[in-house]
C-alpha atoms as a printed R data frame, in Angstrom:
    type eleno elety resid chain resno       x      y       z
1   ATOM     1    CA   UNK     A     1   0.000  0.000   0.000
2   ATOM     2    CA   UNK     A     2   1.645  3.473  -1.079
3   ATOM     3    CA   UNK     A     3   1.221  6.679   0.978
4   ATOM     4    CA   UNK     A     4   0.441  9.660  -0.691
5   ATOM     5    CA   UNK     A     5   2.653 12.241  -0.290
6   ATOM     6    CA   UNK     A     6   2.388 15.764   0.912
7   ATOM     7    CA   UNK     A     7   2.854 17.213  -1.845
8   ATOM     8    CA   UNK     A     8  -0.437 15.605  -3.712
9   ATOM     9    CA   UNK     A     9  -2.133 16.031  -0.402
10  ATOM    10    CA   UNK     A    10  -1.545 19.764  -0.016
11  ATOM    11    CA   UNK     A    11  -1.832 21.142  -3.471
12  ATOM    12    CA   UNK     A    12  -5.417 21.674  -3.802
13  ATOM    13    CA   UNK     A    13  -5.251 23.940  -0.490
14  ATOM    14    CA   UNK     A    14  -4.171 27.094  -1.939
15  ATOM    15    CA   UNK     A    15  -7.001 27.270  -4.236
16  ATOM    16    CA   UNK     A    16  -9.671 26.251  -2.012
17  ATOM    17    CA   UNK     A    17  -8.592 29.438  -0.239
18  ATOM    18    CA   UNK     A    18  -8.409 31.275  -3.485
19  ATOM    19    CA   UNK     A    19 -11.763 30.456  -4.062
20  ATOM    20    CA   UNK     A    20 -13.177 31.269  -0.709
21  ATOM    21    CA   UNK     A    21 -11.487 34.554  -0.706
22  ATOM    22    CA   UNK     A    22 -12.947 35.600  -3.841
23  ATOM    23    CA   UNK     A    23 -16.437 34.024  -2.430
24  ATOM    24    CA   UNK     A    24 -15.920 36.615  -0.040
25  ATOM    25    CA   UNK     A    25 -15.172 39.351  -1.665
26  ATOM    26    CA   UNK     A    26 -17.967 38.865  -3.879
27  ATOM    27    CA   UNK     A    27 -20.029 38.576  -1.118
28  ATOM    28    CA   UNK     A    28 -18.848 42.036   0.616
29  ATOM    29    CA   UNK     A    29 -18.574 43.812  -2.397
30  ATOM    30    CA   UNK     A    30 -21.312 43.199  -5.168
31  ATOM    31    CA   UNK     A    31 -24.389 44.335  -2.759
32  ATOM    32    CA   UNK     A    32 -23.029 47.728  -1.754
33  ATOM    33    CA   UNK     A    33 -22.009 47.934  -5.730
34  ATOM    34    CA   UNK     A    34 -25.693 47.358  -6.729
35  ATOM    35    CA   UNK     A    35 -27.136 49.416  -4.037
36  ATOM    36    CA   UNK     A    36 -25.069 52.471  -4.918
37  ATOM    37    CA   UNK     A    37 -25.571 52.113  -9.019
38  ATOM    38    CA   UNK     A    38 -29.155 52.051  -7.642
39  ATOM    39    CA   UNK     A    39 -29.168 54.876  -5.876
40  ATOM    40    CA   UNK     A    40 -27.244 56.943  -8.368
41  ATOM    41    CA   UNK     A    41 -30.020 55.816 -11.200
42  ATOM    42    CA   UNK     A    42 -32.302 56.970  -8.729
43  ATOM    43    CA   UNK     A    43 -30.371 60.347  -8.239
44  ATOM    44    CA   UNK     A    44 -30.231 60.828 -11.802
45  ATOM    45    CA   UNK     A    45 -33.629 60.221 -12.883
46  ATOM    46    CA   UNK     A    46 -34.775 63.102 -10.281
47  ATOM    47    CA   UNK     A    47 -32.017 65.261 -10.873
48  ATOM    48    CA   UNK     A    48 -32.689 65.673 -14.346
49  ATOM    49    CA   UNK     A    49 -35.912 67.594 -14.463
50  ATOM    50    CA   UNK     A    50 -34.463 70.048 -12.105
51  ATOM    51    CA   UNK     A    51 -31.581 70.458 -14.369
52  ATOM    52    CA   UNK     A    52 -33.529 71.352 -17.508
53  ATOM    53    CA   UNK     A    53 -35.075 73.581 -14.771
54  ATOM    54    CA   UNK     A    54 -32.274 75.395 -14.608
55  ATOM    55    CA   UNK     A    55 -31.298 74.975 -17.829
56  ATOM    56    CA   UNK     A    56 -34.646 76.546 -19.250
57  ATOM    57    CA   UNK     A    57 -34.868 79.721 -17.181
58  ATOM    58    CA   UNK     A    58 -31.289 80.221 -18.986
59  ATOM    59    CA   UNK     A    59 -32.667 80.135 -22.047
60  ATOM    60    CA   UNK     A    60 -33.804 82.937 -24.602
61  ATOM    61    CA   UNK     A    61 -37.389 82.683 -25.552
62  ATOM    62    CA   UNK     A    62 -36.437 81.329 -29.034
63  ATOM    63    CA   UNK     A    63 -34.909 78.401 -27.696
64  ATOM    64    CA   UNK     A    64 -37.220 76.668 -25.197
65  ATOM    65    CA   UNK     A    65 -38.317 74.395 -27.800
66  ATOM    66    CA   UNK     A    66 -35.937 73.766 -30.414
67  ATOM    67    CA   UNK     A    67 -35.095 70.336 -31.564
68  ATOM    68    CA   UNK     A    68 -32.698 68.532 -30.597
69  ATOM    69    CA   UNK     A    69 -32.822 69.942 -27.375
70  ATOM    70    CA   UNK     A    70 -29.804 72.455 -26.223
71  ATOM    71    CA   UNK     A    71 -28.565 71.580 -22.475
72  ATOM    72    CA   UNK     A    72 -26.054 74.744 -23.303
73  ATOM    73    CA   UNK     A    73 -27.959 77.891 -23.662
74  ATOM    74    CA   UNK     A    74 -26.548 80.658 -26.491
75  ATOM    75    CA   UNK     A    75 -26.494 83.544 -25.254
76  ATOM    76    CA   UNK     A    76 -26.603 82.884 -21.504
77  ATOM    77    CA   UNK     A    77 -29.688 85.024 -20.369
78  ATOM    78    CA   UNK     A    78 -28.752 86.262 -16.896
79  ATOM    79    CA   UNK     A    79 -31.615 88.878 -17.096
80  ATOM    80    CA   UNK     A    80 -34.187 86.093 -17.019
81  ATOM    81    CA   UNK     A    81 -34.231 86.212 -13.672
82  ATOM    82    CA   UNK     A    82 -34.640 90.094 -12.461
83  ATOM    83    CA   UNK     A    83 -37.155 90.605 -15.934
84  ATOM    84    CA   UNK     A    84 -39.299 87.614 -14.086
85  ATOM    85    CA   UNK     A    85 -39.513 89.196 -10.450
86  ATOM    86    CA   UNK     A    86 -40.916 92.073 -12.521
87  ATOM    87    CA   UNK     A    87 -43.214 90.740 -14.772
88  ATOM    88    CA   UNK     A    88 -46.953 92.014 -14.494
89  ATOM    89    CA   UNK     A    89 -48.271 87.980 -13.832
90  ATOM    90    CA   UNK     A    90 -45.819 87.894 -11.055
91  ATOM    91    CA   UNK     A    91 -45.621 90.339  -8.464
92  ATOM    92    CA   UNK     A    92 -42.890 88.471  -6.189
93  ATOM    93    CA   UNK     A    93 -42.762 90.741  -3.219
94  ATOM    94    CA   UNK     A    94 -46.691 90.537  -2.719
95  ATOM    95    CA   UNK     A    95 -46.743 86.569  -3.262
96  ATOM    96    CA   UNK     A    96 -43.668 86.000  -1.386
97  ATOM    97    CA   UNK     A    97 -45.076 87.957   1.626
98  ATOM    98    CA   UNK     A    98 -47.879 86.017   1.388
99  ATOM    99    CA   UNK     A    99 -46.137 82.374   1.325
100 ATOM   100    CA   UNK     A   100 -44.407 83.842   4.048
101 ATOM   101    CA   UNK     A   101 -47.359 84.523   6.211
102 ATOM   102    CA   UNK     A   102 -48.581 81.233   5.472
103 ATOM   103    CA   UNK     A   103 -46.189 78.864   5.974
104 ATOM   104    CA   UNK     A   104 -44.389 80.752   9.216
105 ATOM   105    CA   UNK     A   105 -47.880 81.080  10.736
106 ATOM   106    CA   UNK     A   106 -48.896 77.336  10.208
107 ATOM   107    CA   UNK     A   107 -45.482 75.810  11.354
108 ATOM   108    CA   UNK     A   108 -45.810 77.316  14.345
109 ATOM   109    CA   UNK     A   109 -49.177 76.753  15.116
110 ATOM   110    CA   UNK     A   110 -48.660 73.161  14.607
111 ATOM   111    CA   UNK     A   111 -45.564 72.950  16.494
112 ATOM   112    CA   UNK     A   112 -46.507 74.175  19.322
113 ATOM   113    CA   UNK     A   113 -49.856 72.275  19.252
114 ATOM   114    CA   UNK     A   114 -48.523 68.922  18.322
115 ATOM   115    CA   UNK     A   115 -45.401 69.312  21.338
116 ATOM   116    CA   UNK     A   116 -48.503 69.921  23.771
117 ATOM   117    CA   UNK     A   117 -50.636 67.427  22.558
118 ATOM   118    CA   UNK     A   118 -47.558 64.429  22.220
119 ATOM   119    CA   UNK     A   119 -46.297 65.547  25.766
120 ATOM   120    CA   UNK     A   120 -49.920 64.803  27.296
121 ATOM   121    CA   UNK     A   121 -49.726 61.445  25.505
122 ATOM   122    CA   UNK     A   122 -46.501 60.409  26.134
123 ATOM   123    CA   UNK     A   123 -45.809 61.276  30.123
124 ATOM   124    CA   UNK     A   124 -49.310 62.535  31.512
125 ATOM   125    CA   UNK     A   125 -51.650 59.556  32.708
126 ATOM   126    CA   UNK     A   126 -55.263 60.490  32.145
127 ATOM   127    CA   UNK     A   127 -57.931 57.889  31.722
128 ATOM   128    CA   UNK     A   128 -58.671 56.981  28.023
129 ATOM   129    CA   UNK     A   129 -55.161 58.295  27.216
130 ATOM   130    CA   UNK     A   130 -54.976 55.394  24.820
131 ATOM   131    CA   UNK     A   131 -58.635 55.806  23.095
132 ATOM   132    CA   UNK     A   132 -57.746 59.128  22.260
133 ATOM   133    CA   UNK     A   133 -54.140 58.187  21.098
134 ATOM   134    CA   UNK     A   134 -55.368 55.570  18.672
135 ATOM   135    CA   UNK     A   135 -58.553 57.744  17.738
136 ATOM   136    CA   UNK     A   136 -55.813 60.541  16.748
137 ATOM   137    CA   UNK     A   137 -53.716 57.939  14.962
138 ATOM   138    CA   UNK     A   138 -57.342 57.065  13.124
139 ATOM   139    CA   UNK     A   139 -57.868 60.158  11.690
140 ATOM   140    CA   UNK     A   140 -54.463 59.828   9.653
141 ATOM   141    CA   UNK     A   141 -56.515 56.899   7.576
142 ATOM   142    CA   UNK     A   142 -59.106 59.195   6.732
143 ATOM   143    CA   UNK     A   143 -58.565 60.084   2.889
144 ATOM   144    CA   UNK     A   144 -58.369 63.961   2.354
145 ATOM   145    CA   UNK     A   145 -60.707 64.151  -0.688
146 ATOM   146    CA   UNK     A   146 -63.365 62.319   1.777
147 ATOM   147    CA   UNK     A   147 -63.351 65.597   4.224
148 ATOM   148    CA   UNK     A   148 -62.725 67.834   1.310
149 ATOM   149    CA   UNK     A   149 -66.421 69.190   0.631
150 ATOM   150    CA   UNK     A   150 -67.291 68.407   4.588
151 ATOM   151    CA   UNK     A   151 -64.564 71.600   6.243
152 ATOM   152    CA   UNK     A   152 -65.075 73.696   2.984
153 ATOM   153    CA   UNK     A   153 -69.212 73.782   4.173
154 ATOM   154    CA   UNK     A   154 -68.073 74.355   7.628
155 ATOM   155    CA   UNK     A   155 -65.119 77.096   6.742
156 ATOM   156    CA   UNK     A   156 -67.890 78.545   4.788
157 ATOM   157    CA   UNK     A   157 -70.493 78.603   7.142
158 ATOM   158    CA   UNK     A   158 -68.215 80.715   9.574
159 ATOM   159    CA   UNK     A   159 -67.761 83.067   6.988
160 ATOM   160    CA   UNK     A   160 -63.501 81.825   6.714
161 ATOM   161    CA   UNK     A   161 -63.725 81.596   2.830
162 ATOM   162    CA   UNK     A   162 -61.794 83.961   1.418
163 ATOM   163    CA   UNK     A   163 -58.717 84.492   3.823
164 ATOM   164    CA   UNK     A   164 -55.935 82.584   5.231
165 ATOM   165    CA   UNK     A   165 -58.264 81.118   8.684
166 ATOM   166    CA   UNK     A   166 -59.264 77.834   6.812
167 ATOM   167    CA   UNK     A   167 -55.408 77.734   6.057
168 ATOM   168    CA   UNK     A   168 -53.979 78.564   9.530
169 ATOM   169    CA   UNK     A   169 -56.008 77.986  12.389
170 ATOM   170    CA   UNK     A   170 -56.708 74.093  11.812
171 ATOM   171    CA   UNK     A   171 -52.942 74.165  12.568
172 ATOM   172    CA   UNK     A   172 -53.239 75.195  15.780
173 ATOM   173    CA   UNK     A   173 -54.953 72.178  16.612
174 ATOM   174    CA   UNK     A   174 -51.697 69.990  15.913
175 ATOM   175    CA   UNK     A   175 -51.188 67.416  12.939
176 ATOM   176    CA   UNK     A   176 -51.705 63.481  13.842
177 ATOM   177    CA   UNK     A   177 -48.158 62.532  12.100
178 ATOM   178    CA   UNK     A   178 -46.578 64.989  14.006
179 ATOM   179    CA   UNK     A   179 -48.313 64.197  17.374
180 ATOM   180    CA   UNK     A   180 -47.166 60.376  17.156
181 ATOM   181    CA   UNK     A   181 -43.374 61.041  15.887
182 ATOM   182    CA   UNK     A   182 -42.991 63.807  18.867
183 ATOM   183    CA   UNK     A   183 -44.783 61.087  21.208
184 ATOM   184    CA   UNK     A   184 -42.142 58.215  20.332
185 ATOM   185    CA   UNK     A   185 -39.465 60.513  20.632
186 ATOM   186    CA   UNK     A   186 -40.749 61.083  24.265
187 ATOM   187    CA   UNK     A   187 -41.534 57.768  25.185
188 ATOM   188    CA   UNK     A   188 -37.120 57.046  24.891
189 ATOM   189    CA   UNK     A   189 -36.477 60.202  26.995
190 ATOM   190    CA   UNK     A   190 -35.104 59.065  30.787
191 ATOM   191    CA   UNK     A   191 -38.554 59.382  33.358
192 ATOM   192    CA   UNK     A   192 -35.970 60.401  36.306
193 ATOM   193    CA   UNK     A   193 -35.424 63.967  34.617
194 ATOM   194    CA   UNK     A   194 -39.376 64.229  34.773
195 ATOM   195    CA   UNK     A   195 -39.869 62.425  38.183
196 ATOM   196    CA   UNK     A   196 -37.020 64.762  39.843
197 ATOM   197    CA   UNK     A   197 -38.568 67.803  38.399
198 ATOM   198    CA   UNK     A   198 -41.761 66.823  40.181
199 ATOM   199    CA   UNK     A   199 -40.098 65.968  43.281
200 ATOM   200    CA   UNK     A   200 -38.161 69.812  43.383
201 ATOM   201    CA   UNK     A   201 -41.971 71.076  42.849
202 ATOM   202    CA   UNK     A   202 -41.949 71.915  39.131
203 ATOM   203    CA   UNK     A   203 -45.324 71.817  37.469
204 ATOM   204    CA   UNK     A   204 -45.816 70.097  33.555
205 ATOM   205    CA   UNK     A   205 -45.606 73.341  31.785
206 ATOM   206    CA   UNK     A   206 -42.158 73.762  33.669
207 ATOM   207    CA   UNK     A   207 -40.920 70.378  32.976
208 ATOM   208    CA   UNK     A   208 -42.274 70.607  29.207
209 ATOM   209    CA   UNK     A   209 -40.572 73.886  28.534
210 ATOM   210    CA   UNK     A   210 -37.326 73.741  30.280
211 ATOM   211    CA   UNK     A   211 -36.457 69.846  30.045
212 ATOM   212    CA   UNK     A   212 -38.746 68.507  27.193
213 ATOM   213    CA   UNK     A   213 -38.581 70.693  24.349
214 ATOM   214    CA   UNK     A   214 -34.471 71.203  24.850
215 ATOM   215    CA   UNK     A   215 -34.525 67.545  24.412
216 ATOM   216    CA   UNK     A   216 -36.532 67.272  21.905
217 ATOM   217    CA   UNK     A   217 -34.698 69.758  19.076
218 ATOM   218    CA   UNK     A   218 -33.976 67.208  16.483
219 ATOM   219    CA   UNK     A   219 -37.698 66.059  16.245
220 ATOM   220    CA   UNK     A   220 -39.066 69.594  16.561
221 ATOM   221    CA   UNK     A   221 -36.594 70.456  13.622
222 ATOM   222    CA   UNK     A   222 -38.173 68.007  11.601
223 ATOM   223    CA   UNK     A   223 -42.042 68.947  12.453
224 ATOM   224    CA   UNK     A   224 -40.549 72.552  11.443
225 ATOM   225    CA   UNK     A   225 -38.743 71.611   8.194
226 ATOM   226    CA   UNK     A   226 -42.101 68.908   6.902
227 ATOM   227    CA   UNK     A   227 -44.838 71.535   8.037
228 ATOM   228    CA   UNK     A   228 -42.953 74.744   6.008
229 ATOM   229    CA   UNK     A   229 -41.989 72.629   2.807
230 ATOM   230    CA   UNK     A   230 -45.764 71.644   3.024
231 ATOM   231    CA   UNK     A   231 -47.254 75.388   3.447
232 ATOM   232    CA   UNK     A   232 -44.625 76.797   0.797
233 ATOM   233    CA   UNK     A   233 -45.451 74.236  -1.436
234 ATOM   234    CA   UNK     A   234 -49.495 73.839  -0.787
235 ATOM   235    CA   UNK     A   235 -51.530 74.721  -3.616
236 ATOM   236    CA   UNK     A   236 -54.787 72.554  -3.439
237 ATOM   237    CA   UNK     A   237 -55.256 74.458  -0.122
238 ATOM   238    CA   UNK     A   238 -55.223 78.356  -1.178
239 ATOM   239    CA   UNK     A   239 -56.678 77.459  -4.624
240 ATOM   240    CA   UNK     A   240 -59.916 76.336  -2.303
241 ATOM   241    CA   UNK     A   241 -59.985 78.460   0.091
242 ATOM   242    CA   UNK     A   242 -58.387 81.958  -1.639
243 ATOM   243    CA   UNK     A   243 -60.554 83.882  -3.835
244 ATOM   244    CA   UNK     A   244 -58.933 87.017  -4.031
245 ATOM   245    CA   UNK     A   245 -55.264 87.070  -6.004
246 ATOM   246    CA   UNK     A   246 -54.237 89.639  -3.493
247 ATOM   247    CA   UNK     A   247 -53.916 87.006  -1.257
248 ATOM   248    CA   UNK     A   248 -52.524 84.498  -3.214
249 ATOM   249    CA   UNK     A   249 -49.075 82.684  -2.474
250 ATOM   250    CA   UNK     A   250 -46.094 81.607  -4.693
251 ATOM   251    CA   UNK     A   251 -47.817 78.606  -5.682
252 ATOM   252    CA   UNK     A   252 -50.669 80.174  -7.120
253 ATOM   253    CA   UNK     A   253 -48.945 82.669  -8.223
254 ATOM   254    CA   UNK     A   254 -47.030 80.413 -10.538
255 ATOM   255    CA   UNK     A   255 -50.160 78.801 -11.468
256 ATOM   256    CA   UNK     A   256 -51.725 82.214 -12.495
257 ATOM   257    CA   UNK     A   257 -48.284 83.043 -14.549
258 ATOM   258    CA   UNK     A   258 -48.862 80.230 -16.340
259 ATOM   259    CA   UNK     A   259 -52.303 80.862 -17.469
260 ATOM   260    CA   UNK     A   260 -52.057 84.072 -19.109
261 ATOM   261    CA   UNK     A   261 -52.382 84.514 -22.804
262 ATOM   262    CA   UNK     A   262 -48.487 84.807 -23.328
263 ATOM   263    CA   UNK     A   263 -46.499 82.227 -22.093
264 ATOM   264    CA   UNK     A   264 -42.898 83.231 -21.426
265 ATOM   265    CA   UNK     A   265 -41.886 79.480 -20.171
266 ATOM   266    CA   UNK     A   266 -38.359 81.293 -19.895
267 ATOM   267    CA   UNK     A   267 -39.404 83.625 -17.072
268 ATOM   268    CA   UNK     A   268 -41.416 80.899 -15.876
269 ATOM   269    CA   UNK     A   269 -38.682 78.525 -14.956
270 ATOM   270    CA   UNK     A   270 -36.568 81.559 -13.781
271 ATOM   271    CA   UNK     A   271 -39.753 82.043 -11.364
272 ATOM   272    CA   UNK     A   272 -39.979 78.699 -10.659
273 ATOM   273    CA   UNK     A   273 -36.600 78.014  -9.369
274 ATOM   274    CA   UNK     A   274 -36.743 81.570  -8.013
275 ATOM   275    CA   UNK     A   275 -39.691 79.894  -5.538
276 ATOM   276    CA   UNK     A   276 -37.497 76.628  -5.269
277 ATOM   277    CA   UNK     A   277 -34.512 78.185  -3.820
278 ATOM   278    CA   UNK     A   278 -35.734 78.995  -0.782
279 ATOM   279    CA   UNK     A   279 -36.471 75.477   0.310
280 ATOM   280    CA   UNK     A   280 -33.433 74.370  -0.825
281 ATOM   281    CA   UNK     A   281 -31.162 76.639   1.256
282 ATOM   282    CA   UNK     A   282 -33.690 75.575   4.631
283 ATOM   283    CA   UNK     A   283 -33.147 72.257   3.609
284 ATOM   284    CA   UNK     A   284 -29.122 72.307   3.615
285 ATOM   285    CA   UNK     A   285 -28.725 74.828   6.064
286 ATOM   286    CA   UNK     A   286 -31.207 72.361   8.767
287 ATOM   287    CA   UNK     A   287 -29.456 68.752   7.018
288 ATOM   288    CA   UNK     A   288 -27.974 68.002  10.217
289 ATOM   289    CA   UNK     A   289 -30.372 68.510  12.680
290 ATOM   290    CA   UNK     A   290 -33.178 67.291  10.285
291 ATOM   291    CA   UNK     A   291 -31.196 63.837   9.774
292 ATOM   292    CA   UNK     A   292 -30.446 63.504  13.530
293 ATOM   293    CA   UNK     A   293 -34.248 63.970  13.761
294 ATOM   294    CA   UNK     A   294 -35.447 61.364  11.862
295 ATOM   295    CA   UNK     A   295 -32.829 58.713  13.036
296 ATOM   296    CA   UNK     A   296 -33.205 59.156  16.226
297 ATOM   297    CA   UNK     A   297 -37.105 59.121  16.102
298 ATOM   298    CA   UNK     A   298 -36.482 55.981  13.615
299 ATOM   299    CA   UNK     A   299 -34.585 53.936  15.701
300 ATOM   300    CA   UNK     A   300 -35.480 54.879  19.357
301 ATOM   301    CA   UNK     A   301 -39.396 55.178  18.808
């Protein structure tokens, strides 16, 4: 009987490993491959709108629509943008003030309404705490367009129709969304900074303004950030409820730019992205505390 030698034995070793190591880098390295050409397709596909956007408001009038389509605009038209801040169908200063108004108005209204209302979930016992919590958490299944004709009868009844009350005051009664995310952010904040506050005497406004809402930053960043983007951009709302275009905001504003007789789709992407900006800058200028907002409400609630 012959015994194999090492060498025969060993040989096939090395490329066992080979192939496990390559097994493994496969492994480790495809999925994150995928996921970012994925989210780069993604990036693209929504980028590119936004970019002829930009590209458009550029433009001369002449060359809006020419085929093929120019990405480069000949001349460069600069003046777009001043010529459509004062164009006739856009009077910025009045709309802007407006949007303004609106939006600032609103977000706090429902800020300050939803912090109350998710504190008094979240750390105040009351009996039926949890009827009301789920009833609130109901209403967000109720479809908009079912409620629609419902609050425009009763806006109309109190004589609202026509100004910004239908708009803003609702908002002082808190949003459900906003109630629950503030609520599970308060449910992972420690009880012994509440319990001790109690003990040294301090009533719940006390405790809710001087240990709560510190606390709670990130998540009230976010309510902030969701409920202006949602005002600046609103336009089913005012078109309802707004019957006089002195009072209209950006969005309609746009809307009513567009609907005159001579379209200047030049000036109207200049406006456009004129309106956009603002949102924009919030948006980067809040990217850190809106992030920290929702991971924190992600994870701990």
């Amino acid at each position: 009987m012959t015994v194999p030698s090492l060498a025969t034995t060993a040989a096939p070793v090395p490329y066992a490993r080979r192939g496990s190591r390559w097994a493994k880098f496969l492994r480790h390295f495809v999925p994150p491959l995928i996921s970012y050409i994925l989210l780069i397709a993604v990036g693209i596909m929504f980028f590119v709108p936004f970019l002829w956007l930009i590209i458009t408001s550029l433009k001369p009038a002449d060359q809006v629509f020419t085929i093929p389509l120019t990405w480069i605009p000949h001349p460069i038209m600069w003046r777009n943008y001043p010529d459509s801040l004062h164009h006739s169908g856009f009077p910025f200063v009045r709309l802007l003030r407006n949007s303004l108004n609106y939006a600032v108005l609103s977000t706090i209204g429902v800020t300050v309404a939803s912090a109350l209302a998710a504190y008094s979930f979240a750390r105040i016992p009351f009996r039926g705490r949890e009827i009301w919590f789920a009833i609130t958490l109901g209403t967000m299944m109720i479809p908009g367009v079912v409620t629609m004709i419902p609050t425009y009868l009763i806006f109309k009844w109190l004589n609202w129709v026509g100004s910004y009350k239908p708009l803003i005051i609702p908002s002082f009664g808190g949003g459900a969304f906003y109630i629950f995310m503030l609520r599970q952010f308060m449910m992972t904040l420690p009880w012994d900074l509440s319990d001790a506050a109690r003990v040294d005497g301090a009533s719940e406004a006390h405790i809710l303004l001087r240990i709560m809402l510190p606390l709670m930053r990130p998540a009230l960043m976010v309510v902030v950030i969701f409920n202006f983007m949602g005002c600046w951009n609103d336009f089913m709302g005012p078109v309802i409820y707004l019957n006089n275009t002195d009072l209209y905001p950006l969005s309609l504003g746009l809307y009513a730019f567009l609907n005159r007789g001579n379209r200047a789709w030049h000036l109207l992407m200049a406006a456009s992205l004129i309106v956009t900006l603002p949102i924009i800058i919030i948006f980067f200028l809040a990217q850190r505390q809106f992030i920290e907002g929702i991971t924190m409400t992600g994870i701990k609630g």
